[in-house]
Phi, psi and omega in degrees: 000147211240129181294134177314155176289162174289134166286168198274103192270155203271128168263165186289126162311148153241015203041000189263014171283344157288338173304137178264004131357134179176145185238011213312313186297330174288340176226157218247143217279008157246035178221338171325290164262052196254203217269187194248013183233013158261296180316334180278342157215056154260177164310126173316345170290047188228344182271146155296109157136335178302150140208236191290318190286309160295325164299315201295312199310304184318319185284319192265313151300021169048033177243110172268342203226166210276336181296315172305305185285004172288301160272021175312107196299290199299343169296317172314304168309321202263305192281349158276303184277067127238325176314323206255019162239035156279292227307318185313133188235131191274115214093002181252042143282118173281172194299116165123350213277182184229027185266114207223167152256200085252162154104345164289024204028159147083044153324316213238023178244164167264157209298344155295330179264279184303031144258303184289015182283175177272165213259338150337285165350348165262101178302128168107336167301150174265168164296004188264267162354280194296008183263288186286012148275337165319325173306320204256346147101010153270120138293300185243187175298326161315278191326314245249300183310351216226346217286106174326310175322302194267004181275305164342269193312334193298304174304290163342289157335311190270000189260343203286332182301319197275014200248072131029122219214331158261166204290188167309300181275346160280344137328278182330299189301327177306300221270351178282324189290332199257342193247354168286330192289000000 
């Protein structure tokens, strides 16, 4: 006997499918449109563009998930001090101040001279990690803050704050549920 045919099931809207919103260049083309709070804690193998040489440096610092390189403390570290030596204006340390870095090296140096510094310089990389971002052509401490890869992930994390995650119609059921209250 032969099976009735299936109906067809209706998929759920989300009303945000007319939008030209889009990272496209940042995520690898059968990821392209899932949500950036899914993206955040898949494999970095979801960004475009990781490939062997960058999955090994990643497997040896242990950041498997895009969240993870997102919080990679020396990117972090490296990307705050390269943001805050535009800021530097050279010789306008007033007399007295008490504004340090520690764990950067090159401490008694200024944040534009630690950022072109090499990123060994960041106490707690091992030589290995710094062997293997030359591969990957960070060099300096600058290079590292500026690194596509963790900007990415970085951004991505934080837009996950800002994103909408439910569907059209459980929106609806919220906002009916909020007006009974």
């Amino acid at each position: 006997a032969a099976e009735p045919p299936t109906k067809k099931v209706k998929e759920e809207t989300t009303g945000w499918e007319s939008h030209t919103l889009n990272s496209s260049e940042a995520f690898m083309k059968a990821d392209e449109g899932r949500s950036f709070t899914s993206l955040a804690t898949d494999s970095v193998s979801v960004l475009q563009g990781i490939g062997p040489v960058a999955t090994r440096v990643l497997e040896v610092l242990k950041l498997k998930t895009v969240e993870d390189l997102a919080k990679y403390k020396f990117f972090l570290m490296a990307r705050a001090l390269l943001t805050l030596s535009e800021t530097e204006t050279e010789g306008g340390r007033p007399e007295g101040s008490v504004m340090n870095v520690d764990k950067a090296g090159y401490e008694s140096k200024s944040l534009k001279e630690i950022v072109a510094a090499p990123v060994s310089a960041l106490e707690g990389l091992t030589d290995e990690a710094v062997e293997l971002f030359g591969d990957l052509k960070v060099k300096t401490i600058g290079d590292l803050g500026n690194f596509k890869y963790c900007r990415w992930a970085e951004a991505t994390v934080a837009i996950t704050a800002y994103e909408e995650t439910k569907t059209a119609t459980e929106r609806k059921k919220e906002r009916m549920l909020s007006k009974l209250q």
